[in-house]
C-alpha positions in Angstrom: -3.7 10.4 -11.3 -2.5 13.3 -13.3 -2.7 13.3 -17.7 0.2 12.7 -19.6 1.9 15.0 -21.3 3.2 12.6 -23.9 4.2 9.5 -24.3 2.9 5.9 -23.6 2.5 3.7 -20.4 2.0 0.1 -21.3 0.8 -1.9 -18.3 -0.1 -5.6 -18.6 0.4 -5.0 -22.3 -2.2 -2.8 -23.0 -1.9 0.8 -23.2 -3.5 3.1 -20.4 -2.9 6.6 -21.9 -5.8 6.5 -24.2 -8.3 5.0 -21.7 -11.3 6.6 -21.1 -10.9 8.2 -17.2 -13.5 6.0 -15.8 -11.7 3.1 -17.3 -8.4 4.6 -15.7 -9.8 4.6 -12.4 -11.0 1.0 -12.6 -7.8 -0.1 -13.9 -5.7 1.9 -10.7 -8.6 0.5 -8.0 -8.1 -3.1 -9.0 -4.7 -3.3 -9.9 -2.3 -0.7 -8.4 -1.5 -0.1 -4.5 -0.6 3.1 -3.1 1.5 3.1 0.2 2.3 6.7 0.4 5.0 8.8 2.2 2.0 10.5 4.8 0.9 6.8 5.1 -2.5 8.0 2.9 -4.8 7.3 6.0 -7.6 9.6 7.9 -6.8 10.3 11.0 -10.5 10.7 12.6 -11.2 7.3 11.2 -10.6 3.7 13.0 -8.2 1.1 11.5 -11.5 -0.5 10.4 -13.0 2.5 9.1 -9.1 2.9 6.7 -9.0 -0.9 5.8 -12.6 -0.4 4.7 -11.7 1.9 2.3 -9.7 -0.7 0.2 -12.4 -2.9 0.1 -15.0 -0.5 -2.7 -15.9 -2.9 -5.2 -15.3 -6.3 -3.4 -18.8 -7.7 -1.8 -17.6 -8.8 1.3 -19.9 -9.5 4.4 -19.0 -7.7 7.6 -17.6 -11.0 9.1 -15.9 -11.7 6.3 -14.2 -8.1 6.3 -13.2 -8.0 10.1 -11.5 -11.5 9.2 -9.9 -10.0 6.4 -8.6 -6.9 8.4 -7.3 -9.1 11.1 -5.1 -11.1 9.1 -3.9 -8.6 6.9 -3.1 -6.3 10.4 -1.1 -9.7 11.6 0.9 -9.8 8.5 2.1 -6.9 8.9 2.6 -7.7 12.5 0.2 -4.7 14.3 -2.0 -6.3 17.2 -4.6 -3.6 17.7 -8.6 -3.2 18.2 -9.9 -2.6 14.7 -11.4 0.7 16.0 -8.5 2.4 17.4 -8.2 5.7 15.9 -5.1 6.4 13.5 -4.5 9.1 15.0 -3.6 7.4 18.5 -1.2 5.1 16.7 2.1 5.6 16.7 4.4 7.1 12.6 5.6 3.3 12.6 2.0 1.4 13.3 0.3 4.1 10.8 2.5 2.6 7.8 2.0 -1.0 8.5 -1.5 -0.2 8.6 -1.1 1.2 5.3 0.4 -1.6 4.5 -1.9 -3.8 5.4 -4.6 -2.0 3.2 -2.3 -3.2 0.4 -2.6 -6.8 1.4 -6.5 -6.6 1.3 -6.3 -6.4 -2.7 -4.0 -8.6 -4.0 -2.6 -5.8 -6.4 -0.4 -6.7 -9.5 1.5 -3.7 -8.9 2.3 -1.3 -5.8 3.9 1.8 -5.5 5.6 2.7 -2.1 6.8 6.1 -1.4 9.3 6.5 0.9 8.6 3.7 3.4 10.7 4.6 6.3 11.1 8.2 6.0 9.8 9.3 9.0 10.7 6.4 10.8 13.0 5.7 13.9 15.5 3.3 13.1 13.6 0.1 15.0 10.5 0.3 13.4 12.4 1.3 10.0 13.9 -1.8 9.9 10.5 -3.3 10.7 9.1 -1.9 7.6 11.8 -3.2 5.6 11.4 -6.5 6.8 7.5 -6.4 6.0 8.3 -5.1 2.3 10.6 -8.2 1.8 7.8 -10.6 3.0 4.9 -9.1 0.9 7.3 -9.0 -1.8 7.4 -12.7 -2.3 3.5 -13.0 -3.6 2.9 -12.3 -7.6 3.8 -8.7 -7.4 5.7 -5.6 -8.5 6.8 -3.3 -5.8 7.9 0.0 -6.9 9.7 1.5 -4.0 10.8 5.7 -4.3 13.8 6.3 -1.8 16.7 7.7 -0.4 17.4 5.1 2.4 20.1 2.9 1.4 18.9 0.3 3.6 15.4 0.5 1.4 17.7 -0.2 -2.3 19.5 -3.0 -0.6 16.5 -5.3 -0.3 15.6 -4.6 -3.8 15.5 -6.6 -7.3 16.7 -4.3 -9.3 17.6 -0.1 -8.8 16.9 2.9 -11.0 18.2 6.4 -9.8 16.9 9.5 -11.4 
């Protein structure tokens, strides 16, 4: 995350400009979700190998994590082998699998960028449909867009 210039974030009451960086880094592992724009996967690496990623700092067993991937891949409605490659998964399946890392942590707060930008239509409206379900859990969801379709399923709508 990049310094600020000046003046203050507040989140959960407590002010995060001042933090040490190490503390910052804690703070955005444990409690902030990142579903970005490029979906933020590796291509070279399995859906395992991605989902895995999320998990630093949890002690899960390796049973317990494959559980753990499988229903989070199921919520977001993707029926694949934990080691397909990213990269042989279609723009559409690459952001519910980024979803899906979000569902692993259940994060206070998480910041979606541009969810269905490069997205067909069909499997745009099938992201929109997985925000709306993930968005009913004890959550903020930040959503940056320009799809119209994206604003109408939201709370509230800031344009800058």
């Amino acid at each position: 995350m990049e310094d600020f210039d000046s003046g203050d974030v507040l989140y959960n009451n407590h002010t995060i400009v001042n933090l040490r960086h190490g503390e910052k880094l804690k703070n955005y592992r444990t409690s902030i979700g990142f579903v970005f724009q490029n979906f933020g996967l590796i291509d070279e690496l399995s859906i395992y190998d991605n989902l895995n990623i999320a998990t630093y700092g949890l002690k899960l067993k390796q049973n317990d994590k494959a559980v753990l991937f499988k229903s989070s891949l199921n919520k977001v409605k993707l029926d694949k082998n934990l080691d397909t490659k990213i990269c042989a998964l279609s723009g559409g399946e690459q952001q519910r699998v980024s979803l899906a890392k979000v569902l692993i942590k259940r994060y206070n707060l998480i910041l979606i960028d541009e969810p269905t930008a490069s997205l067909d239509v069909q499997n745009a409206n099938n992201i929109i449909e997985l925000i709306k379900s993930i968005s009913n859990q004890d959550n903020v969801i930040v959503i940056s867009t320009h799809d119209e379709n994206v604003v109408k399923i939201c709370d509230k709508k800031i344009e800058l």
